[in-house]
C-alpha positions as CSV (number, residue, x, y, z in Angstrom):
1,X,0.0,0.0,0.0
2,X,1.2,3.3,-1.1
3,X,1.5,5.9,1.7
4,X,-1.7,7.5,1.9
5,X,-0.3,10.9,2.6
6,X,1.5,11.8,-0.2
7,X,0.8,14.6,-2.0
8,X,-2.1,15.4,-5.1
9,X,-0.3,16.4,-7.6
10,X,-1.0,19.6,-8.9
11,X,-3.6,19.6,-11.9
12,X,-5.6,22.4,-13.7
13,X,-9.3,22.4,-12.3
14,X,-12.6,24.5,-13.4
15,X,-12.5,27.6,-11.1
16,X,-15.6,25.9,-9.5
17,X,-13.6,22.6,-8.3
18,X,-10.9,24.9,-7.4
19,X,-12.4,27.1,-5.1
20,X,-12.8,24.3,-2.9
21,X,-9.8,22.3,-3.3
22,X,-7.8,21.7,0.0
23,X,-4.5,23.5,0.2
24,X,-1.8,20.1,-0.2
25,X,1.7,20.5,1.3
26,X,4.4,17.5,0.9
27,X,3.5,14.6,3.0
28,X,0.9,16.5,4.3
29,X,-2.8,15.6,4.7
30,X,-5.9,18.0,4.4
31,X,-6.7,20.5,6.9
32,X,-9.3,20.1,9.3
33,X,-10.5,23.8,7.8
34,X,-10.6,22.4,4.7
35,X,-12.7,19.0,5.4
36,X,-15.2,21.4,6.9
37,X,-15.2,23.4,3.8
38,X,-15.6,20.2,1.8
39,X,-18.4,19.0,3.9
40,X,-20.6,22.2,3.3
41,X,-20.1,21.3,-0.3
42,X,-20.7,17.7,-0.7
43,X,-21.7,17.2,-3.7
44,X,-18.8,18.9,-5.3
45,X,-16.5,16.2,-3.7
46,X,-17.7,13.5,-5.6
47,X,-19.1,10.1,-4.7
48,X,-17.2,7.1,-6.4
49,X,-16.1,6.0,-3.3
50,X,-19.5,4.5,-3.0
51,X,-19.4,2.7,-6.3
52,X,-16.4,0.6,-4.9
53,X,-19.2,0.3,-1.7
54,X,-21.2,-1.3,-3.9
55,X,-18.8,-3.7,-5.1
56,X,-18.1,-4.5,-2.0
57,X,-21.6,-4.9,-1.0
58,X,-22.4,-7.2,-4.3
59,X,-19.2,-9.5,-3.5
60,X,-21.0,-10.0,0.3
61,X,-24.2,-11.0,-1.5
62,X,-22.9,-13.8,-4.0
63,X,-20.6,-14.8,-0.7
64,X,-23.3,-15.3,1.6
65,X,-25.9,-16.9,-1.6
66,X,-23.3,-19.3,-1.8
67,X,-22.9,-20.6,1.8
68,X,-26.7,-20.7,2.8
69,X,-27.6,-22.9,-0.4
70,X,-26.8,-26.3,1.5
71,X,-28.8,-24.8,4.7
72,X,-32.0,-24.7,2.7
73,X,-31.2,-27.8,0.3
74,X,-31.4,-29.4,4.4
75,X,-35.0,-29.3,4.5
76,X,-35.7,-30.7,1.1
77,X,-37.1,-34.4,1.9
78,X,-35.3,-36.1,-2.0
79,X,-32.3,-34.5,-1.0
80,X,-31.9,-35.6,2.8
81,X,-32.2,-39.1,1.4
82,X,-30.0,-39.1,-1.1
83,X,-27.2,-37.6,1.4
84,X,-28.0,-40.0,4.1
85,X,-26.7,-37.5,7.3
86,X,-28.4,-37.0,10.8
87,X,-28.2,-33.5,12.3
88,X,-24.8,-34.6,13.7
89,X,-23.6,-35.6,10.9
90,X,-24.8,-31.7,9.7
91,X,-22.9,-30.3,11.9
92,X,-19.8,-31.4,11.4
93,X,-20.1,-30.5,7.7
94,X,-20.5,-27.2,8.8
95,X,-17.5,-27.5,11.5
96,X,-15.7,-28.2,8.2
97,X,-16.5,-25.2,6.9
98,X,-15.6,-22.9,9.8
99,X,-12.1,-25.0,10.1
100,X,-11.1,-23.7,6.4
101,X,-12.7,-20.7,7.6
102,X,-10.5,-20.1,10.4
103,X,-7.3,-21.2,8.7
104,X,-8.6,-18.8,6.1
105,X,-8.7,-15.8,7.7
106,X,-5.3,-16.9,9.3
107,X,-3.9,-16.6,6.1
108,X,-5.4,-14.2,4.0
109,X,-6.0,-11.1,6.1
110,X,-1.7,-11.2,5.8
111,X,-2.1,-11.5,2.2
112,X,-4.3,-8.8,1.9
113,X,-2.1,-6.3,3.2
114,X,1.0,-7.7,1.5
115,X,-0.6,-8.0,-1.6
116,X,-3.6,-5.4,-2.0
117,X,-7.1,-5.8,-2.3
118,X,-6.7,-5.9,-5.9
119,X,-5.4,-9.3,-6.5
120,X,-6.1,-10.6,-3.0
121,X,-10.1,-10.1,-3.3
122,X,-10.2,-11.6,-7.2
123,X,-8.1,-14.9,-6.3
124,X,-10.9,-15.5,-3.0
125,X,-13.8,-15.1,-5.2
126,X,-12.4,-17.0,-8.2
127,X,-11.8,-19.4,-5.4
128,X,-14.9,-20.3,-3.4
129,X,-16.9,-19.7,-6.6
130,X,-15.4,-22.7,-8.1
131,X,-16.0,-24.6,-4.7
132,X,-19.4,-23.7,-4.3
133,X,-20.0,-25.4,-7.9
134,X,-18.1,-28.4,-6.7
135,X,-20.8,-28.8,-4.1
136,X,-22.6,-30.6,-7.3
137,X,-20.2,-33.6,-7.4
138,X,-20.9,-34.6,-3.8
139,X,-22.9,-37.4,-2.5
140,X,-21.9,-38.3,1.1
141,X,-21.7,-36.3,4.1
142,X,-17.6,-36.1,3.6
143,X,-18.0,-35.5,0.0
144,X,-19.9,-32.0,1.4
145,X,-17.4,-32.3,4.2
146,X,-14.7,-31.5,1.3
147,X,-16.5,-29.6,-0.3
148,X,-17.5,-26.9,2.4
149,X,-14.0,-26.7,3.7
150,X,-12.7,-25.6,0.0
151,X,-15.1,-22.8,0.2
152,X,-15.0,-21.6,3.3
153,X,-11.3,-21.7,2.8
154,X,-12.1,-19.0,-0.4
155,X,-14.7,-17.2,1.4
156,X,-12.5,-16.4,4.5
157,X,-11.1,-13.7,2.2
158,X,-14.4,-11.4,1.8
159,X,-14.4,-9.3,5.0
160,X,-10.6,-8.9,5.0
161,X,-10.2,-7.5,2.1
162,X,-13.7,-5.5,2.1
163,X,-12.7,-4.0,6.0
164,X,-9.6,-3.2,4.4
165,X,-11.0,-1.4,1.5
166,X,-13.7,0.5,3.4
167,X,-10.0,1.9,5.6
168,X,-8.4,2.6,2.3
169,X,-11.1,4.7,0.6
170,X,-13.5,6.3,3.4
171,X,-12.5,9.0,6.1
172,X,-13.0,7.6,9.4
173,X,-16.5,9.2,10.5
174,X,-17.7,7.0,7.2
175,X,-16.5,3.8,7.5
176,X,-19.0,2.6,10.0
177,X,-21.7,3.3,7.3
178,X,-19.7,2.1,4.6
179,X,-19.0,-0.9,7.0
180,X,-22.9,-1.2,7.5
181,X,-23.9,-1.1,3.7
182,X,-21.7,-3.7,2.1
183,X,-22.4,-5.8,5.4
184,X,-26.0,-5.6,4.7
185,X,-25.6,-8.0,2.0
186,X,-24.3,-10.9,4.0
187,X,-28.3,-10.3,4.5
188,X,-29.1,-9.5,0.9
189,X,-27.6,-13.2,0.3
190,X,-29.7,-14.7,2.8
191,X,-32.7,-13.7,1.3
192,X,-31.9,-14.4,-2.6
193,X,-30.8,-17.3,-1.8
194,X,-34.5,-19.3,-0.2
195,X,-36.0,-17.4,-3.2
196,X,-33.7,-18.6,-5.8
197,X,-33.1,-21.9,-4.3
198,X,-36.1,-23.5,-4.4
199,X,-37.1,-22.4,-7.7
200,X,-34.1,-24.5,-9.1
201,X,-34.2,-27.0,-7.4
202,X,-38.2,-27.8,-8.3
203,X,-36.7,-27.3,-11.9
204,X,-33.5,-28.2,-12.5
205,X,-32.5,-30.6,-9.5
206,X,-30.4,-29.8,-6.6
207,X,-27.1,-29.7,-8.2
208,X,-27.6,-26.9,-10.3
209,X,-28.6,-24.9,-7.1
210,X,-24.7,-24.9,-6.2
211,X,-23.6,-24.4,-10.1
212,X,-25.8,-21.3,-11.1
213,X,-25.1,-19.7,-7.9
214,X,-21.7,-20.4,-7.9
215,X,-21.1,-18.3,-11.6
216,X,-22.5,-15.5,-9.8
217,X,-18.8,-14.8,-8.4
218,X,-17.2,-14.8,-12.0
219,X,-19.6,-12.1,-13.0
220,X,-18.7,-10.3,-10.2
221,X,-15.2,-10.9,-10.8
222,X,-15.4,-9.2,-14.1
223,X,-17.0,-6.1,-12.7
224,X,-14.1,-5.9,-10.0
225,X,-11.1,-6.2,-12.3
226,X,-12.5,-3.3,-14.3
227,X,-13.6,-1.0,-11.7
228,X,-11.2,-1.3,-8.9
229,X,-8.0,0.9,-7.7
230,X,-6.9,2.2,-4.7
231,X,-7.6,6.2,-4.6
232,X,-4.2,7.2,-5.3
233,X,-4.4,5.4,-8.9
234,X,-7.7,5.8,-9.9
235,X,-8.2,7.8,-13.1
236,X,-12.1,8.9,-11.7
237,X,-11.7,9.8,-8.6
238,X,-11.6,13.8,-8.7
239,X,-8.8,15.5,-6.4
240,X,-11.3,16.8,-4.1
241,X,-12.8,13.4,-3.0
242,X,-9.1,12.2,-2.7
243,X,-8.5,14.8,-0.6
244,X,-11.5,14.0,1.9
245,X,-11.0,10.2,1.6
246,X,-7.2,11.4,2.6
247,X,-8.4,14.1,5.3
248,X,-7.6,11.5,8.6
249,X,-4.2,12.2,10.3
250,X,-1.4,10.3,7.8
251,X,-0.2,7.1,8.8
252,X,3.1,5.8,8.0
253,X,3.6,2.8,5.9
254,X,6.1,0.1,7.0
255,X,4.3,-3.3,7.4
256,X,3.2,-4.5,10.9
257,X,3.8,-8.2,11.8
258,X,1.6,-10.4,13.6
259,X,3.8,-10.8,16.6
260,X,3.3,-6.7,16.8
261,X,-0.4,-6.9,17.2
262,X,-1.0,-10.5,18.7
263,X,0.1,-9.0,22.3
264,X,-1.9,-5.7,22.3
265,X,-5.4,-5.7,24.5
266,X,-7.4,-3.9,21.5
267,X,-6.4,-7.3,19.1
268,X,-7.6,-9.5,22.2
269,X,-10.7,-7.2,22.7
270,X,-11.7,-7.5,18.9
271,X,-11.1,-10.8,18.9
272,X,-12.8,-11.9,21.9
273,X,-15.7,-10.2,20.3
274,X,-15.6,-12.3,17.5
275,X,-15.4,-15.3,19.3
276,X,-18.0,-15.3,20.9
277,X,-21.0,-13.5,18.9
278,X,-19.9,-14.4,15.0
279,X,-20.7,-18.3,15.9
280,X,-24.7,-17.0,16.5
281,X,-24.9,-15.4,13.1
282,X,-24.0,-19.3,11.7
283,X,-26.2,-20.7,13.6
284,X,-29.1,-18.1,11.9
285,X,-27.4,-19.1,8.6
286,X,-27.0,-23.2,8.9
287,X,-29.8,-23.5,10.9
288,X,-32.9,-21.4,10.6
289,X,-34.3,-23.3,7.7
290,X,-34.4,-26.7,10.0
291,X,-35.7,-24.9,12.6
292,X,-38.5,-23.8,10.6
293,X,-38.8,-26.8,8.9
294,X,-39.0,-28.8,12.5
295,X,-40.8,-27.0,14.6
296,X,-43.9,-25.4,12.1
297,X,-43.3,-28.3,9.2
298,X,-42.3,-26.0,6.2
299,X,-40.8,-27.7,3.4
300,X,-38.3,-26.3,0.8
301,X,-40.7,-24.0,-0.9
302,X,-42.6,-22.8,2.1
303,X,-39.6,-20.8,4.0
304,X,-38.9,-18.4,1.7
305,X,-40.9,-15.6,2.9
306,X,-40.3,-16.2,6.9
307,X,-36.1,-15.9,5.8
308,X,-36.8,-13.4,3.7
309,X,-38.8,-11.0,6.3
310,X,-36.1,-12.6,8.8
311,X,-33.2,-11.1,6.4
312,X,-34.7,-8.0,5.7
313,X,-35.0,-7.2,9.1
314,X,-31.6,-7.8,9.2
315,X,-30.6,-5.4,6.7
316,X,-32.1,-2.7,8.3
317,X,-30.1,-3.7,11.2
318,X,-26.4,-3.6,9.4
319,X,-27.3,0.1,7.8
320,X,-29.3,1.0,10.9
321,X,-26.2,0.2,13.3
322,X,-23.4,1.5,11.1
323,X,-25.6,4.5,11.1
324,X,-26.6,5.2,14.9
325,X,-22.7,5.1,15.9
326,X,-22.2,7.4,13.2
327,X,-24.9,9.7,14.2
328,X,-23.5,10.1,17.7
329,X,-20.3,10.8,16.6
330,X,-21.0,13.3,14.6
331,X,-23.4,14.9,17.4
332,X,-20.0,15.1,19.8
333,X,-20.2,11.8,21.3
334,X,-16.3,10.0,21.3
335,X,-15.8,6.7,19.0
336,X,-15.7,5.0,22.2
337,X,-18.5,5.7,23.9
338,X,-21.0,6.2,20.2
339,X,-19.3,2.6,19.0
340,X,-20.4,0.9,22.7
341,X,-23.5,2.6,23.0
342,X,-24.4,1.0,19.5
343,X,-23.6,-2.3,20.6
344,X,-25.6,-1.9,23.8
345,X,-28.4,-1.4,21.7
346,X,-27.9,-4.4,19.6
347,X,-27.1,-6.5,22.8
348,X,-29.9,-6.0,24.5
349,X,-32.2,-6.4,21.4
350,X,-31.2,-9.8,20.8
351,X,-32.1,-11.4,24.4
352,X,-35.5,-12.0,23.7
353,X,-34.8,-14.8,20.9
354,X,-35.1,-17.1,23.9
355,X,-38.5,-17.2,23.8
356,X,-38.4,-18.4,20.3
357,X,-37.5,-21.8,21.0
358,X,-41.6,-22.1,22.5
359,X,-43.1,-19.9,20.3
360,X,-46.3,-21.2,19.3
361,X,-47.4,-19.3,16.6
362,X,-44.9,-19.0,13.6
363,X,-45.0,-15.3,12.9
364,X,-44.1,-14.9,16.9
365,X,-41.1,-17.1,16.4
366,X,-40.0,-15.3,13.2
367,X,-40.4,-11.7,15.0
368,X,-38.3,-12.8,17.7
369,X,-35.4,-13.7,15.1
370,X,-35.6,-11.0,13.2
371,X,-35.1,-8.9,16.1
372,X,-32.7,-10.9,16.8
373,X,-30.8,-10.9,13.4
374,X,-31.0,-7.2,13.0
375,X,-28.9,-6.8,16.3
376,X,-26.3,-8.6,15.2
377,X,-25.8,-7.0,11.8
378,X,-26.1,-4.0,13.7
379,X,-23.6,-5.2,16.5
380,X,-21.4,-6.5,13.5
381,X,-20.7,-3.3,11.4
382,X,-19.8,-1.7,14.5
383,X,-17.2,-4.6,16.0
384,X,-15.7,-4.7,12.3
385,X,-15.6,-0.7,12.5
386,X,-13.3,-1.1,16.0
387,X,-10.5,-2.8,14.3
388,X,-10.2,0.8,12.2
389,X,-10.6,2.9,14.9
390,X,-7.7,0.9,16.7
391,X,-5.4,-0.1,14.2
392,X,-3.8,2.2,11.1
393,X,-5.5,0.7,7.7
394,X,-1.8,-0.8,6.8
395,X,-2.2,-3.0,9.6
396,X,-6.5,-3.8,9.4
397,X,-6.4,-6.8,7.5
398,X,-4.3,-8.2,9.7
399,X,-6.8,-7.3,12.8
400,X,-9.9,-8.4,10.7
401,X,-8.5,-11.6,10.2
402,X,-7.3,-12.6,12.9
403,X,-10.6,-11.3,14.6
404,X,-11.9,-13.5,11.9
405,X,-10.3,-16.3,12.7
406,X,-11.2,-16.3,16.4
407,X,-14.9,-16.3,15.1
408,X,-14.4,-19.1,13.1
409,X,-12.9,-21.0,15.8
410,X,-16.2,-20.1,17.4
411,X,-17.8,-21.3,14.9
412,X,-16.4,-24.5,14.7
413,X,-17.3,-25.3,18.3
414,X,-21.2,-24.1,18.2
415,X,-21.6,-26.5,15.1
416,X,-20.6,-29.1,16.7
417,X,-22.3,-28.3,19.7
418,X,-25.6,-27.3,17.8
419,X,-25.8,-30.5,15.9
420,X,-25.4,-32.4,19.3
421,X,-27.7,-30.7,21.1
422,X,-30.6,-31.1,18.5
423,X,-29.6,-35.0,17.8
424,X,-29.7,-35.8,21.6
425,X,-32.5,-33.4,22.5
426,X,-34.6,-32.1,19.6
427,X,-34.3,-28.6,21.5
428,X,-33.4,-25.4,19.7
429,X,-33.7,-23.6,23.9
430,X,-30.5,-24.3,24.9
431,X,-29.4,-22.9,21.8
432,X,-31.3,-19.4,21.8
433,X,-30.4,-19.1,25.6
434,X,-26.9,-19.4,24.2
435,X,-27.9,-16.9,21.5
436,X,-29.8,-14.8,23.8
437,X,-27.3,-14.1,26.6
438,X,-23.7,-13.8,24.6
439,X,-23.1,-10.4,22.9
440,X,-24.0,-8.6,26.8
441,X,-20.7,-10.9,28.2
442,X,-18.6,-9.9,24.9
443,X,-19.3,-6.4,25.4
444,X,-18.2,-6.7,28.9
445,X,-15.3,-8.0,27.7
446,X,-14.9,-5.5,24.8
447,X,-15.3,-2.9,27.7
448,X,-12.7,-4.1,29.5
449,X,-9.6,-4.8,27.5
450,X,-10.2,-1.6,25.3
451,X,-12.0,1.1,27.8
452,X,-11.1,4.3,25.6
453,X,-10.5,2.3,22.3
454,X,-7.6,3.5,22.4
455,X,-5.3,3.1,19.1
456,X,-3.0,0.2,19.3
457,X,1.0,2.0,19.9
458,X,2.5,-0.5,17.0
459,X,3.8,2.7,15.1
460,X,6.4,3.1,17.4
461,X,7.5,-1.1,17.8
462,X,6.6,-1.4,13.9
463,X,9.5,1.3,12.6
464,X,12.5,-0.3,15.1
């Protein structure tokens, strides 16, 4: 990554543009004076930073169409017997997937900074979309067993190198929103995918559920290698919106290590975080469909429209968080306490999915989720937003993935634990209470490791 500070160089601009073009110095960044003046005049800064938003928000939606399609082929009866698995057996397919998820992230948040988002991001997509149409070959529970760990081993590279883009091309006081937009199609995917799903399958057969969905990523691929630079290089991005995407303090460069952030309380505080509240949002994913397929008998065509009003609640969460952390910053709260206050809010709102488990009417049950799911999308855009606040963007890959990681780990032990639970029981309740009570004892935990959110001191350690 190029050091974000250097100077624009000088070009000729329309007296218009110029009149409100920062004052640039060498190695300098833009003036607070200035980024007010910018701000009063918004539309003359330009707004293609939220075309690369979009692509990051479309790349969310193929990633999260492709991991949900074996949640819903689960509850089609033709397909259960041809597979042959038990809900143990289930969940240890999807403990496969979160292992290659975890060793993913591992790996890939340290590519994306040594590489760039350019290259990193295309190889992970080009990846799990041939995985995901691999899915077709399989005809065992290991066969998906293989399968699931190839693309969660491709997929572990989406929110590394979208976190790291959203650093690289929004100002701070932006990228919990930016953060909460291409988040929200993590919830976009979810609710394609029951619609789409079904349709093909009642068609086509259940293979070509994994092959169509998996080309989506090669179209998207196309899109990406045509559209994407970082600010410095792009030939459309006017000086002005350079300027503001520029206009937080300059960082230096020089890469950051693992063994420099691995020992710091805001990496542990993240991570921690993860740990413990990413495994939920699986659970929504891998298991909502058999829920609703167990406990109010809908087959494979009938729970499209509970996931989709599920989904779309959670939407509204991801933008709605990103945006109510914003909001208070920008009325004179701190990051700390407008990032915490956020997540109280979502914390609190997701205790009453215990009483889901007894629900006797669907639509009760389906509220309760959704409630549930919007908190976490909500919580999520603002955890993911911490690792910027904490960490220079040189070093946010890094974070994300090993904050990733951690909530793979996570997620490896609630699948296991989920499938258990529900062969030896039948009982999603321990599994809500689970649900219900976790993102309250990670926020305690948040609280306490990171206080002030302090930034990491790695500048310092990193340049010896």
């Amino acid at each position: 990554m190029s050091d974000i500070s250097k100077s624009v160089e000088e070009t000729a601009l329309p007296k218009s543009r110029a009149e409100v073009a920062p004052p640039q110095s060498a190695g300098a960044s833009v003036t607070g004076a200035a980024v007010a003046a910018f701000e009063g005049v918004g539309a003359t800064i330009g707004r293609y930073r939220w075309v690369i938003c979009a692509l990051l928000f479309f790349a969310t939606t193929i990633n999260y169409i492709d991991r949900q399609v074996l949640g819903i082929l689960a509850t089609d009866e033709s397909f259960k017997r041809t597979i042959g698995w038990n809900e143990a057996q289930y969940g240890y397919v999807n403990t496969a997937f979160q292992a290659a998820y975890a060793l993913g992230l591992l790996i890939i948040g340290n590519l994306m900074d040594r590489f760039g988002t350019r290259k990193g991001f295309s190889f992970a997509v080009g990846f799990w979309s041939v995985a995901a149409m691999c899915h077709a070959l399989a005809r065992s529970a290991f066969g998906f067993g293989v399968a699931r760990f190839s693309l969660g081993l491709g997929e572990a590279g989406n929110f590394p190198a979208s976190i790291k883009t959203v650093a690289e091309w929004f100002p701070k006081k932006e990228r919990a929103l930016a953060t909460g937009i291409f988040n929200s199609g993590s919830n976009v995917g979810a609710i394609v995918a029951p619609l789409a799903v079904p349709w093909i399958v009642v068609n086509y057969g259940w293979q070509w559920a994994f092959i169509i969905t998996g080309t989506l990523g090669f179209i998207w691929l196309a899109f990406w290698l045509m559209t994407y630079r970082r600010p410095e290089e792009h030939p459309k991005l006017s000086r002005a919106e350079l300027a503001y995407i520029q206009s937080d303090p300059a960082e230096p460069t020089t890469k950051i290590p693992w063994a420099r952030l691995i020992p710091h309380r805001q990496t542990w505080a993240f991570a921690i975080g993860k740990f413990l509240t990413d495994p939920i949002w699986w659970v929504y994913l891998f298991w909502l469909p058999k829920f609703l397929n167990t406990n109010y008998k809908l087959d494979i065509t009938q729970i499209g429209l509970p996931l989709v009003v599920i989904y779309v609640s959670a939407d509204v969460g991801s933008i709605g968080g990103g945006w109510l952390s914003g909001s208070l910053i920008k009325r004179g709260w701190t990051v700390n306490k407008s990032r915490k206050a956020a997540m109280l809010v979502c914390a609190l709102a997701v205790v009453p999915i215990m009483f889901a488990a007894h629900a006797s009417n669907l639509w009760v049950a389906v509220a309760l989720v959704s409630l549930a799911a919007a908190a976490h999308q909500g919580w999520s855009a603002n955890i993911f937003t911490m690792a910027s606040d904490m960490y220079p963007r040189r070093a946010v890959g890094s974070v994300v993935g090993i904050g990733g990681m951690a909530g793979s780990v996570g997620g490896m032990l609630i699948a296991t634990t989920v499938g258990l639970i529900l062969q030896y029981t039948g009982s999603y309740l321990p599994i809500f209470i689970i649900a219900g009570s976790t993102y309250l004892v990670a926020l305690l935990i948040i609280h306490l490791l990171a206080p002030r959110l302090e930034p990491a001191s790695v500048e310092s350690a990193a340049s010896q």
